[in-house]
N, C-alpha and C positions, 0 to 999 in steps of 0.2 A: 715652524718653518714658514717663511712666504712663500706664493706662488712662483714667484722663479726662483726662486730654491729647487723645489719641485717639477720644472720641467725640465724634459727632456734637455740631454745636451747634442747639437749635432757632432755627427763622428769628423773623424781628423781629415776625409776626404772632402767633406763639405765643405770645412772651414780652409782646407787647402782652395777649393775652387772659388770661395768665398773671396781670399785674400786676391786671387790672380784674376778676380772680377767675370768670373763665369758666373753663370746661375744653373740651378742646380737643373736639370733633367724634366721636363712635364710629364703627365702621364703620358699623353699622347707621343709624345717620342718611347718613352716606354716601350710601348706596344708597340712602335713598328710604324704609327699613324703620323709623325710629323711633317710629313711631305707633302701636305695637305690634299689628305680625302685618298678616296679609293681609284685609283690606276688601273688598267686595264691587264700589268705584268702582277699587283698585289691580288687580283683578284680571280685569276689563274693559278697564283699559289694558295688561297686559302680556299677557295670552292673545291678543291681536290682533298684538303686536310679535312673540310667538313662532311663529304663523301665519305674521308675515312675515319670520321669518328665515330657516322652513322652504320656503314659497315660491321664494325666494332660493335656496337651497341646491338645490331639484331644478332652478329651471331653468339656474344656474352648470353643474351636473353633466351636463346636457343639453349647452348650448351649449358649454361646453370643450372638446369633444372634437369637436365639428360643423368649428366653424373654427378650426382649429388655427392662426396663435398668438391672432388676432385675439378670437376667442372666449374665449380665455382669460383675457386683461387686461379684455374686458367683463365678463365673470362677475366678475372681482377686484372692480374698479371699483364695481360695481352692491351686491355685498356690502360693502364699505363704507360705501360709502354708507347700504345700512339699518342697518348698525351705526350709525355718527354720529346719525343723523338720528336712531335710536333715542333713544340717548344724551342727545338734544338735549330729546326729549319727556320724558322722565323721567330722572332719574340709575340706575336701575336697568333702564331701558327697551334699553340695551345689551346688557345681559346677559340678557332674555328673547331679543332677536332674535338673540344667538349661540351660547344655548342651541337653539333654532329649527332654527338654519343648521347644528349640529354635527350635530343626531339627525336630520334628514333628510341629511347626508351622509353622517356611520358608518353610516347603513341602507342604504344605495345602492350601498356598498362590499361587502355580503355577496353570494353569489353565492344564485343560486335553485337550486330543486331542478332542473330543465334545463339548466343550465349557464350559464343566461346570467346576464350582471352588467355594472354600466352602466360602470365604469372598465375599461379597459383599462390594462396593465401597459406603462406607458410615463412618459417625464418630466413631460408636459401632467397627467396625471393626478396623479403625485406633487407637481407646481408648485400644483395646484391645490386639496390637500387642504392639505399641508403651507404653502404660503403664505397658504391663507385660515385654517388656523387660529391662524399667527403673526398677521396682522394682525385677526382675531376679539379675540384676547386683545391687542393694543396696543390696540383700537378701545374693547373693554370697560374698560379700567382708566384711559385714560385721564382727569384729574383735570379739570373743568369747574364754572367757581365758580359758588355758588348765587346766589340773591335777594340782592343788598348786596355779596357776596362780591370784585366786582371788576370 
């Protein structure tokens, strides 16, 4: 086979926007950013989603380890939930709240000058970093059509 054989083909909406002379979408509109740069009403909506990611992320990092397993899949659950919900409010509103949810977790992870630190070295703890940041990053990229879109 040659190489365009082999590559992808676009789908039937591209080629529809193709034919009526649009182009296709940037990332930056993607996300919410095409209006060029950060607004004074965008960044009243995402400093609040990132509040709530961080939120999120102490009290997940709290509760995992209280009720072991039970707390764990609540903490999952609960941060997903503000990812979507994120997601839902702005298309970029994902990625504040799991920006949020990440720096108040990698903060949480470091030990203090006393010794003490909120994970302990165990599975619940690794399920918990390592599965919320798999499903952070499926939650954040997830593709949700806009106005018209579907």
């Amino acid at each position: 086979m040659s190489p365009a054989q082999d590559a992808p083909r676009p789908s039937g909406a591209t080629r529809a926007r193709a034919r009526a002379g649009e182009r296709p979408p940037s990332t930056a509109q993607l996300l919410g950013f095409s209006g060029g740069g950060f607004s004074p009403r965008r960044l009243a909506l995402y400093v609040p989603l990132f509040l709530l990611g961080a939120v999120t992320g102490v009290a997940g990092s709290l509760l995992q380890a209280a009720w072991f397993p039970g707390g764990l899949l609540l903490a999952l659950v609960a941060a997903v939930g503000v990812f979507l919900g994120s997601g839902w409010v702005a298309r970029a509103g994902a990625v504040a709240a799991v920006a949020g949810w990440m720096a108040a977790v990698i903060l949480l992870t470091t030990t203090r000058p006393e010794g003490d630190f909120v994970f302990a070295a165990g599975g619940g703890s690794y399920l918990f970093l390592l599965g919320g940041m798999a499903l952070a990053v499926i939650c954040a990229t997830l593709w949700r059509p806009g106005p018209g879109e579907g």
